[in-house]
N, C-alpha and C positions, 0 to 999 in steps of 0.2 A: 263431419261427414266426409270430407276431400282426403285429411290424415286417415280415416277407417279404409277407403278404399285405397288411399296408397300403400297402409300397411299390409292390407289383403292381397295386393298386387305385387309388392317386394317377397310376401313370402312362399308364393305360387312361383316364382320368376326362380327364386332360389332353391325350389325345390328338387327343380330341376337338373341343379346342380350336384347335389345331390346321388344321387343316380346315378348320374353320366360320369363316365371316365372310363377305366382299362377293367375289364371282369378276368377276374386272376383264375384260368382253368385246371389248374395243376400241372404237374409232370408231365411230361411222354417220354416214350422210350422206345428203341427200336434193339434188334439185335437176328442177325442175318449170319447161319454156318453158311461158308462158303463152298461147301457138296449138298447134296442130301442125304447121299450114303455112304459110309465110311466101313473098313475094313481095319481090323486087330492092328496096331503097328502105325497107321497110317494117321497123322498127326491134321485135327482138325483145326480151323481157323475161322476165329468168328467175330466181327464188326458188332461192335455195342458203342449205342449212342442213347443222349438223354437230352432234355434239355425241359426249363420250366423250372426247374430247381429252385430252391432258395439256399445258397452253399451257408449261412451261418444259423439256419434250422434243421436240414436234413443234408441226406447224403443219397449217392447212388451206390447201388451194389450187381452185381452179376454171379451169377450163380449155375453151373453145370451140372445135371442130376443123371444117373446111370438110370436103367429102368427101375429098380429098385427105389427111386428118388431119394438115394443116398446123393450128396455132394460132395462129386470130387474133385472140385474146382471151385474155388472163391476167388473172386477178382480183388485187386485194391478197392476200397470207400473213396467213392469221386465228389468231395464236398466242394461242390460250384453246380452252376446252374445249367452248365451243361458243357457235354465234354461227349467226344468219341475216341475209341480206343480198338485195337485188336489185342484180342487173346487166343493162346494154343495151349493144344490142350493135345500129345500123345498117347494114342489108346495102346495100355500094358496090357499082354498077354489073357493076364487075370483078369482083364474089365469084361462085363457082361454086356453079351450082347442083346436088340431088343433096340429099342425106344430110348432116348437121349434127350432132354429137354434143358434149354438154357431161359435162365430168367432173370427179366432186370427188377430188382424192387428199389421201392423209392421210401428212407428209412427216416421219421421222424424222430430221434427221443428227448424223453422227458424225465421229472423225477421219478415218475413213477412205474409207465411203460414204454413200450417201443411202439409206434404206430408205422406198420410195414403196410406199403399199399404196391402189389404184384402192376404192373405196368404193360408187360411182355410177358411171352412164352411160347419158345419156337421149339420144333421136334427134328433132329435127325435119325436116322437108323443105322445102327452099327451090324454089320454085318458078320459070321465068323471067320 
């Protein structure tokens, strides 16, 4: 009877343990242009950060989209678990103006597929 209730007691005790420790939340990411409106010519500047990572499962990426949400700007792949960086980006003649969106995703791959999970997405306005 004494060994039943000490086994029952060791394994409620350790179950505990169980449980308890660090809950792993994922990624974050931030990414901040430093205007909110830009004009043809006028060379934008924008703060990208991450952190959560796991740099030898995934990577960060940054991403600048025209309103078209064409991309005309890819950042380097930031394989560590967290990093900040500025990027510019001069707006050509030809860029459309409208809505401007930057985005950080957070890129797992595998044999099979890429599992991209959008993190951020901020908006500035290009003006003519």
């Amino acid at each position: 009877m004494i060994i039943t209730l000490l086994f029952a007691f060791s394994a409620l005790s350790f179950s505990g343990f169980v449980s308890a420790g660090k809950h792993y939340t994922g990624p974050t990411a931030e990414c901040h242009f430093d205007k909110y409106s830009y004009s043809i010519g006028e060379t934008m500047s924008i703060v990208i950060s991450g952190s959560g990572g796991q740099a030898d499962k995934g990577f960060f990426a940054f991403e600048l989209k025209n309103p078209s949400t064409a991309t005309v700007y890819r950042s380097q792949l930031y394989w560590t678990s967290q990093f900040t960086d500025t990027v510019t980006y001069t707006l050509l003649p030809t860029d459309q103006t409208g809505s401007w969106y930057g985005q950080i995703t957070y890129n797992v791959p595998s044999k099979r597929f890429v599992k991209t999970t959008i993190l951020t997405n901020v908006e500035a306005i290009v003006n003519p």
